[in-house]
C-alpha positions as CSV (number, residue, x, y, z in Angstrom):
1,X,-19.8,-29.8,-1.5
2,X,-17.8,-26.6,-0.4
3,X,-17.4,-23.9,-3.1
4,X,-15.0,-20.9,-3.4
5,X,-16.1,-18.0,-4.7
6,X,-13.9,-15.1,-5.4
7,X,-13.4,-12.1,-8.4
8,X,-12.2,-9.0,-9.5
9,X,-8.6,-9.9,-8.9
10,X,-7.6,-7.4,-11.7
11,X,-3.7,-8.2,-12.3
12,X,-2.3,-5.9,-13.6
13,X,-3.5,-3.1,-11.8
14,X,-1.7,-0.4,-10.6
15,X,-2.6,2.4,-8.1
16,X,-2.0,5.5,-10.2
17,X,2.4,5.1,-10.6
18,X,2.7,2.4,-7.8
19,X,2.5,-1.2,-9.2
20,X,0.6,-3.7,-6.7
21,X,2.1,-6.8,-8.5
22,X,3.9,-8.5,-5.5
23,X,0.8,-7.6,-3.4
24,X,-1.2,-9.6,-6.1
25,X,1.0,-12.3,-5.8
26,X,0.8,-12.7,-2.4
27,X,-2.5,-12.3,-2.2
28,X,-3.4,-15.1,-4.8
29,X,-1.2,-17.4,-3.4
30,X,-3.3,-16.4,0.1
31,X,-6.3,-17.6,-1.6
32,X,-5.0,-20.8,-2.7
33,X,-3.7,-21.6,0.7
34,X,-7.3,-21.4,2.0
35,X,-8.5,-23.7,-0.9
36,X,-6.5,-26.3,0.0
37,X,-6.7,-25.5,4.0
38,X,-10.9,-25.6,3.5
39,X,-10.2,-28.7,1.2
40,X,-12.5,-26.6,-1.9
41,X,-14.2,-29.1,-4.5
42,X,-14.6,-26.1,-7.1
43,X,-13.5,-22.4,-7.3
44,X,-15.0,-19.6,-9.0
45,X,-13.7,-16.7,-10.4
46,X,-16.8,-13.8,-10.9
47,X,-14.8,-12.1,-13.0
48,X,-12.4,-9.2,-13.8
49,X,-9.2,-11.4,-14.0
50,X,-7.3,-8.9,-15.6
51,X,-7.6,-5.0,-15.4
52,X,-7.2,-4.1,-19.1
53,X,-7.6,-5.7,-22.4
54,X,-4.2,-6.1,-22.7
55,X,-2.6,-7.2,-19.3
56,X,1.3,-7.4,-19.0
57,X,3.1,-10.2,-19.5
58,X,3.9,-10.8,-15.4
59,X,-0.5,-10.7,-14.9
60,X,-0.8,-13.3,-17.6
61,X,1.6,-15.4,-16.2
62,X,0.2,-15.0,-12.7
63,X,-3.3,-15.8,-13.7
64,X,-2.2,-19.1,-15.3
65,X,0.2,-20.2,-12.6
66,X,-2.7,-18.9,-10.0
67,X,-5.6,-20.8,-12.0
68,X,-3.3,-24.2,-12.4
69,X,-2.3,-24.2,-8.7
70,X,-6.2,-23.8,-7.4
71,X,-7.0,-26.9,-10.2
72,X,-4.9,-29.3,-8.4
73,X,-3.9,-30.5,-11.3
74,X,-7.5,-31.0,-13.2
75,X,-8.9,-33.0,-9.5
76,X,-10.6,-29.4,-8.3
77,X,-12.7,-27.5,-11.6
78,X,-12.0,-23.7,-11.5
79,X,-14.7,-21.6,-13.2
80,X,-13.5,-18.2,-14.7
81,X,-15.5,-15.7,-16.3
82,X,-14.7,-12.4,-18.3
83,X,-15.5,-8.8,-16.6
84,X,-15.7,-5.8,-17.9
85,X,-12.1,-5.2,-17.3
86,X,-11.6,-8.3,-19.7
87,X,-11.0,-9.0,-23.6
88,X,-14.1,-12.2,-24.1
89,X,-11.6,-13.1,-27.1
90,X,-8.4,-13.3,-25.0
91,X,-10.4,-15.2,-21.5
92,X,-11.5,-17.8,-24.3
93,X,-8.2,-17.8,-26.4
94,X,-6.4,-20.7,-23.8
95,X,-9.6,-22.5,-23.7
96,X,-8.4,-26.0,-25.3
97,X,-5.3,-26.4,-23.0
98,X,-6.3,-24.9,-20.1
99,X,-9.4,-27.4,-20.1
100,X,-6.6,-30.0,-20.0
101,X,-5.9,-28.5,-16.7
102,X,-9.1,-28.5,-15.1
103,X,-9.8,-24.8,-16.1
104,X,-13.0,-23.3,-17.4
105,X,-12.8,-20.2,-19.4
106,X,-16.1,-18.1,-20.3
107,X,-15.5,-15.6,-22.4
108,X,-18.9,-14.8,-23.7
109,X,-22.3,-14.6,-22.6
110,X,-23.5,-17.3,-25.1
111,X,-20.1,-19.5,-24.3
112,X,-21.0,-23.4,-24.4
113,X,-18.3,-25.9,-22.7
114,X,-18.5,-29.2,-24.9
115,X,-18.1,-32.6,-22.7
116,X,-15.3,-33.3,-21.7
117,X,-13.2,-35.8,-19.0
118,X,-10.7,-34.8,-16.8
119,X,-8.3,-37.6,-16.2
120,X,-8.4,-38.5,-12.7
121,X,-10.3,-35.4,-11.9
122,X,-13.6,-34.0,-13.0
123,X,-16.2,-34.3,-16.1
124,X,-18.4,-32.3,-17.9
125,X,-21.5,-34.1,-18.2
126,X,-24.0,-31.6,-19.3
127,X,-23.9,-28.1,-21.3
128,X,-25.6,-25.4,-23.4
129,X,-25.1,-22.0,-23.7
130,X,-24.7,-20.5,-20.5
131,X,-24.8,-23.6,-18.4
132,X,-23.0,-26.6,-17.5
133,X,-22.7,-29.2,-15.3
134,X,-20.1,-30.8,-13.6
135,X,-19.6,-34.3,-12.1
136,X,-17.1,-34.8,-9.0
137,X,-16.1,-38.2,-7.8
138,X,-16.8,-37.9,-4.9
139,X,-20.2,-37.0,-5.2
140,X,-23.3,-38.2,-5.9
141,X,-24.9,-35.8,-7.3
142,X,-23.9,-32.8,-9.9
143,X,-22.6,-29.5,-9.6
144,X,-24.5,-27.2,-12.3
145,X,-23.4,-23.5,-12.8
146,X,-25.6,-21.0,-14.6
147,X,-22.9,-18.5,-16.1
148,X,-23.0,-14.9,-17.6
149,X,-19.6,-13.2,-18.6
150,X,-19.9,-9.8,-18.3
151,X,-22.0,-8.3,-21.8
152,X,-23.3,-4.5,-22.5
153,X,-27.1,-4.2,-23.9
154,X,-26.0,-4.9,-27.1
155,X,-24.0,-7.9,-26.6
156,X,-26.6,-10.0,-24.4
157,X,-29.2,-9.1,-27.4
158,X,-26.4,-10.5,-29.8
159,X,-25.7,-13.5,-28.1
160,X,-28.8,-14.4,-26.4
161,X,-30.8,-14.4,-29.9
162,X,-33.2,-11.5,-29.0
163,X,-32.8,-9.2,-31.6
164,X,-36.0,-8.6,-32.6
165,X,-37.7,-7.9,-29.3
166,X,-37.1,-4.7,-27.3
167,X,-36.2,-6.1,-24.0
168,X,-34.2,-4.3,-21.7
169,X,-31.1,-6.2,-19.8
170,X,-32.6,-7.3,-16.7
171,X,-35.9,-9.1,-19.1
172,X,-33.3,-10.4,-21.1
173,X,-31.2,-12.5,-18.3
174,X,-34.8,-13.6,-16.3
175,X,-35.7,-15.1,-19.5
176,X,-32.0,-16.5,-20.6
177,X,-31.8,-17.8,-16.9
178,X,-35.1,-19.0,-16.3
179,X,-34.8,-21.2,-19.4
180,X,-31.7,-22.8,-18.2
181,X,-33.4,-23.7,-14.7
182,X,-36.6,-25.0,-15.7
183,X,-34.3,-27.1,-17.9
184,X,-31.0,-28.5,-16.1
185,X,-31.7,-27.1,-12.8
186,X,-33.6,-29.6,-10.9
187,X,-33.3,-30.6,-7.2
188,X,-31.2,-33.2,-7.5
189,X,-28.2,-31.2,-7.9
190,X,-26.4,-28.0,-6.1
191,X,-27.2,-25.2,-8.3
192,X,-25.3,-22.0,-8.6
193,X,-25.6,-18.6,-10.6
194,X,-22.4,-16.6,-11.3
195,X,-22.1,-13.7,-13.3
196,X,-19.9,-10.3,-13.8
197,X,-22.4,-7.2,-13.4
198,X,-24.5,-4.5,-11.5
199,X,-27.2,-6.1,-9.6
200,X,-29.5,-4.7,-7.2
201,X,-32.3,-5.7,-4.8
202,X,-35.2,-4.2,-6.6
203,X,-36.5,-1.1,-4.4
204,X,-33.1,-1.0,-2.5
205,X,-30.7,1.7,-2.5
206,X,-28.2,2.1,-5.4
207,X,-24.6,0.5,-4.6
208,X,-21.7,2.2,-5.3
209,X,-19.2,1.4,-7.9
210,X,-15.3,1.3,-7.0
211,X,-13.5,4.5,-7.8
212,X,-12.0,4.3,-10.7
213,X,-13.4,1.3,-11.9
214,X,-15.2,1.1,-15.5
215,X,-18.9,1.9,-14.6
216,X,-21.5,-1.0,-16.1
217,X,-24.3,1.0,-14.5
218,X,-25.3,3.9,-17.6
219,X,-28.5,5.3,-16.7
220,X,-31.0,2.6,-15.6
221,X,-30.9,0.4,-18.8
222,X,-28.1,-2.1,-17.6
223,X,-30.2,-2.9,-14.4
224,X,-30.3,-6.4,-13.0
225,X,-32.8,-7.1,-10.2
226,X,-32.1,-10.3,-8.0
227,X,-35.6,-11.1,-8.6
228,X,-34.6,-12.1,-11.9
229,X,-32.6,-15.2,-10.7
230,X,-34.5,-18.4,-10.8
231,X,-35.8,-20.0,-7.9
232,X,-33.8,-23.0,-8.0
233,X,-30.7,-21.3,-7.9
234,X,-29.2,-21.6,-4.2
235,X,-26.7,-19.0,-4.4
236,X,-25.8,-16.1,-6.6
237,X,-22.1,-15.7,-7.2
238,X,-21.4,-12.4,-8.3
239,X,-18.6,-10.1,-9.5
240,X,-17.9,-6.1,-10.3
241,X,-18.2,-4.1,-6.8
242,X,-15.1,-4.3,-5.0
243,X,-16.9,-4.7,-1.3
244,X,-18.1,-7.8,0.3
245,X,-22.1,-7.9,1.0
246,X,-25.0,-10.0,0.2
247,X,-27.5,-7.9,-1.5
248,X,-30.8,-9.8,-0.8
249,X,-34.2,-9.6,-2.8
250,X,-33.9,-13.3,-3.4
251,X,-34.4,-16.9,-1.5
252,X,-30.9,-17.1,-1.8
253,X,-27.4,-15.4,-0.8
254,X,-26.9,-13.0,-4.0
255,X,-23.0,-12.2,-2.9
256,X,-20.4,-10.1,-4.2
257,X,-17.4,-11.7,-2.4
258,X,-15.4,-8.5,-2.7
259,X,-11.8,-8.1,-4.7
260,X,-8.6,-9.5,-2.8
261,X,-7.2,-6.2,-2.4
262,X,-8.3,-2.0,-2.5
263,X,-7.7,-1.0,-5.4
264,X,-8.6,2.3,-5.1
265,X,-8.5,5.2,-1.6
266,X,-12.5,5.1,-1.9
267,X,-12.0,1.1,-0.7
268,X,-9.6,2.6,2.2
269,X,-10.6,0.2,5.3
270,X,-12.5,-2.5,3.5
271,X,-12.1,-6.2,5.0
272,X,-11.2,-7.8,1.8
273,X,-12.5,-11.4,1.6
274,X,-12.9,-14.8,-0.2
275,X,-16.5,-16.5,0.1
276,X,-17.0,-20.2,0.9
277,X,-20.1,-21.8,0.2
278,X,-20.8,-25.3,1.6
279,X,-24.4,-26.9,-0.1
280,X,-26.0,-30.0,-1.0
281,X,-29.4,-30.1,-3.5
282,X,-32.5,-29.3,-2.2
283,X,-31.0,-27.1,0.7
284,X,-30.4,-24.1,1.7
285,X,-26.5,-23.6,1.6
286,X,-24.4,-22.2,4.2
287,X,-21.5,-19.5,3.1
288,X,-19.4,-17.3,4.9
289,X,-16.7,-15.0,4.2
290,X,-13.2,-15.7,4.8
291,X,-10.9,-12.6,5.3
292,X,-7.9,-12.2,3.4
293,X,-4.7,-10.5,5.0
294,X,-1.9,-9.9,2.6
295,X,-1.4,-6.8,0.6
296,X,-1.0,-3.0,1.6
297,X,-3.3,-1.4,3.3
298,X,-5.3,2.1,1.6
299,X,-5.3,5.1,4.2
300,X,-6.3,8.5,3.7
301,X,-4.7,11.0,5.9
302,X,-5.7,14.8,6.6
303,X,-2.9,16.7,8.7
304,X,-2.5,20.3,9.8
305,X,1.3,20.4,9.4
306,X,4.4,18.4,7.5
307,X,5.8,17.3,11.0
308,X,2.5,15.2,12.4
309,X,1.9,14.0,9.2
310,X,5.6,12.6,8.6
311,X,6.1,11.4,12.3
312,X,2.5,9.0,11.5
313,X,3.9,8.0,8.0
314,X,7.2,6.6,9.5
315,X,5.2,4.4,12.3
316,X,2.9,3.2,9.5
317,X,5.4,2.1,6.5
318,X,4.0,-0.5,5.1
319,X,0.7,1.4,4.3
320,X,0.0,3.5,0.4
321,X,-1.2,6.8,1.3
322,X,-3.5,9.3,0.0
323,X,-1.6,12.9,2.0
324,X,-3.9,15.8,2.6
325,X,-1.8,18.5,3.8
326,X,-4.3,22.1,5.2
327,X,-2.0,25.1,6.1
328,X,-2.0,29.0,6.0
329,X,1.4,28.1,3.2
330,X,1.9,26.8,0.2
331,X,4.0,24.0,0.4
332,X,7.3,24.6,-0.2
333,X,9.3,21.7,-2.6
334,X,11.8,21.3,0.7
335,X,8.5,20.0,2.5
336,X,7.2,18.1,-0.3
337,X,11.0,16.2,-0.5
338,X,10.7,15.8,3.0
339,X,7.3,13.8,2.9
340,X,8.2,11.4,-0.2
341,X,11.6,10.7,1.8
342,X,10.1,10.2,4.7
343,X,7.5,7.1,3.1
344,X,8.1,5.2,-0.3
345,X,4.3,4.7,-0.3
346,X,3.0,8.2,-0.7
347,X,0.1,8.4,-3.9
348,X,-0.9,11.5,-3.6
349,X,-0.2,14.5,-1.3
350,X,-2.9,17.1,-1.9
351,X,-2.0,20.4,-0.1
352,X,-5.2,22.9,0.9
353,X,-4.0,26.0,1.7
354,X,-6.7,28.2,3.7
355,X,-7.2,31.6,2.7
356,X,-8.2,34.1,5.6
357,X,-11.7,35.6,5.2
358,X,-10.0,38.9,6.0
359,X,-7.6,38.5,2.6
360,X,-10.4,37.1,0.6
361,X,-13.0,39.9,1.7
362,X,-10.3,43.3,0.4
363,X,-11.4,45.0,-2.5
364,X,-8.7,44.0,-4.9
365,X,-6.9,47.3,-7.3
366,X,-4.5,46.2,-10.0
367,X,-1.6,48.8,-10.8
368,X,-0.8,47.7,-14.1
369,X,2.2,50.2,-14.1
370,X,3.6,47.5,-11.9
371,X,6.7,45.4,-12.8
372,X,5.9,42.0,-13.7
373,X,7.0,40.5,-10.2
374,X,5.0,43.0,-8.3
375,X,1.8,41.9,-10.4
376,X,2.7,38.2,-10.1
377,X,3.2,38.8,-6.1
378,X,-0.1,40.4,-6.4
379,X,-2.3,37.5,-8.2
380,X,-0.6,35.2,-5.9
381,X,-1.8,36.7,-3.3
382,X,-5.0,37.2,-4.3
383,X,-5.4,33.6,-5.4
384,X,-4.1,32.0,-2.4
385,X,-4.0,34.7,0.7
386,X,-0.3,35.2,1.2
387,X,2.7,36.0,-0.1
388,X,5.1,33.8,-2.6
389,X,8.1,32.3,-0.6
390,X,11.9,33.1,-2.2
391,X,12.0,30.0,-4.0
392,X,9.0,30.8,-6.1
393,X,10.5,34.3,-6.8
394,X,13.3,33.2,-8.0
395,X,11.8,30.8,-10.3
396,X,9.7,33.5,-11.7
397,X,13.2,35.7,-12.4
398,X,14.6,32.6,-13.9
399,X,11.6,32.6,-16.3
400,X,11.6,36.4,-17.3
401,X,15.6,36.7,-17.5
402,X,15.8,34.1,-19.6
403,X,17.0,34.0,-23.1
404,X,14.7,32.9,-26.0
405,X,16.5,30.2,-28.2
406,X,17.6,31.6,-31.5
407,X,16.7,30.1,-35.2
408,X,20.2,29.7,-37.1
């Protein structure tokens, strides 16, 4: 049975002004190339299918053309679980219909599928809360997927019925999934975990969350160890971190199969991927990831002066750029028109200006006698070791000689 495993596609997104919707197009419709190329039985999504609560219209409709296409028409089940980017109530809201279509919503951590047939596709034979089991024709045996949508403390001790004891997340999902393994989990099926959270190999180095992205780690409360996942699972299919790798601290591959683009300059050279898993019961499975190409790449760039940094950004247009500019100057707004004209891509441009120990080390005497342009040249200077160019003079005179607006 082959498996896709993918996540965090966060439609919707944008990198701060820039939107990356015809990137996320293309990338989706990447992914669904290389389910039918790899001929996929199932598809997961770990989570994260939108970026906020309240996606535009254009991501809605771009999850549910995206979900529909990887479905094959209800023939190939697509499992899709809420992140912590999603709303649980808006995931589960297209539940009825989209099941129809061969698509499995999981909203919540307590979320229980009820039996159901897929005309000439797939059935759910089994379920309970947080589990279900799925019958392909063209197997003999099941496929049975142990799921947890993303959920805070407080939510997993709502939904998972342990109110009453003090357990902290990671006892809470050992138990809930251990439960559900020594139940429906037996060796006569290919069993698979998925889930939407921060999970580490206990005693291995903390991993770090995307930039920008809405930490689940608080403290050391939220913890998940991979030690907590049941030995009959055979593989782990995880979403929230944005990079590829297989964390270990378990039998099994525990993988977070990266998101489909960077989403952020701290992702800047990332090999973005999709995972495919190929298992039968009783066996270890095999997975590897496969790379996925479209979208823009992330750089960011440190240059000394406007001209290297502009004759780079035309040989590299189709890139979104983070700009560091260093120089004795502060950047004048010719420079800075010349850079955004030069590349329709630029995010940021940070200009460093260096300040010479020499200026920096002068014992500093303020004449307040001064006029005020003499003390503003003055703070400048002190502030950033040289002089203000004409153009920020004369914005200053515009400022002073102007006239204050007059209440009839």
């Amino acid at each position: 049975m082959k498996i896709l495993h993918t996540g965090d596609w966060h439609l919707g997104k944008r990198l701060d002004h820039f939107s990356r919707l015809d990137e996320q197009r293309a990338v989706l419709s990447e992914i669904c190339e290389i389910a039918d190329k790899e001929k996929v039985d199932a598809v997961i999504v770990a989570g994260d299918l939108f970026d906020a609560f309240n996606p535009p219209v254009e991501a809605m409709e771009l999850l549910y053309r995206t979900l529909r296409k990887l479905s094959h028409e209800g023939r190939r089940p697509v499992i899709a679980i809420a992140g912590n980017h999603d709303s649980a109530d808006r995931i589960d809201a297209p539940d009825t219909l989209a099941r129809e279509c061969g698509i499995l919503f999981i909203g919540y951590p307590k979320a229980e599928i009820n039996p159901c047939t897929i005309p000439g596709g797939f059935s759910v034979s089994q379920s309970a809360q947080g589990f279900v089991e799925i019958t392909l024709p063209a197997y003999s045996y099941p496929l049975r997927i142990v799921h947890t949508a993303f959920a805070n403390e407080i939510r997993l001790k709502q939904f998972l019925g342990f109110d009453e004891r003090e357990l902290q997340v990671n006892e809470l999902l050992k138990e809930h999934w251990h439960d559900l393994a020594e139940r429906y989990c037996d060796n006569q099926g290919l069993n698979i975990l998925t889930a939407h959270l921060y999970m580490l190999k206990r005693n291995g180095e903390l991993l770090e969350e995307p930039e920008g992205e809405k930490p689940i780690k608080l403290g050391y409360a939220d913890l998940v160890y991979s030690d907590s996942i049941p030995k009959q699972i055979q593989y782990t299919a995880l979403g929230h971190l944005h990079r590829f790798q297989q964390i270990g601290g378990h039998p099994a591959p525990v993988v977070y199969a990266s998101s489909p683009l960077a989403y952020s300059f701290s992702e800047a050279g990332q090999e973005k991927n999709v995972v495919l898993i190929e298992g039968v019961p009783n066996h270890p499975v095999q997975y590897r990831p496969i790379p996925l190409t479209a979208g823009r790449k992330l750089h960011r760039k440190r240059f000394e002066d406007v001209d290297t940094a502009i004759q780079w950004l035309a040989a590299h247009p189709e890139t979104l750029v983070e700009l560091t500019i260093v120089s004795q100057e502060f950047l004048s707004s010719a420079d800075l028109k010349r850079l955004h004209e030069s590349h329709e891509g630029i995010i940021h441009i940070i200009p460093v200006v260096q300040r010479e120990e020499s200026a920096i080390a002068k014992a500093r005497s303020v004449n307040l006698e001064q006029e005020v342009d003499q003390l503003f040249k003055d703070y400048f200077s002190y502030r950033l070791g040289q002089e203000p160019n004409e153009e920020i003079m004369d914005l200053l005179n515009e400022v002073i000689n102007s006239e204050p607006e007059k209440e009839e």
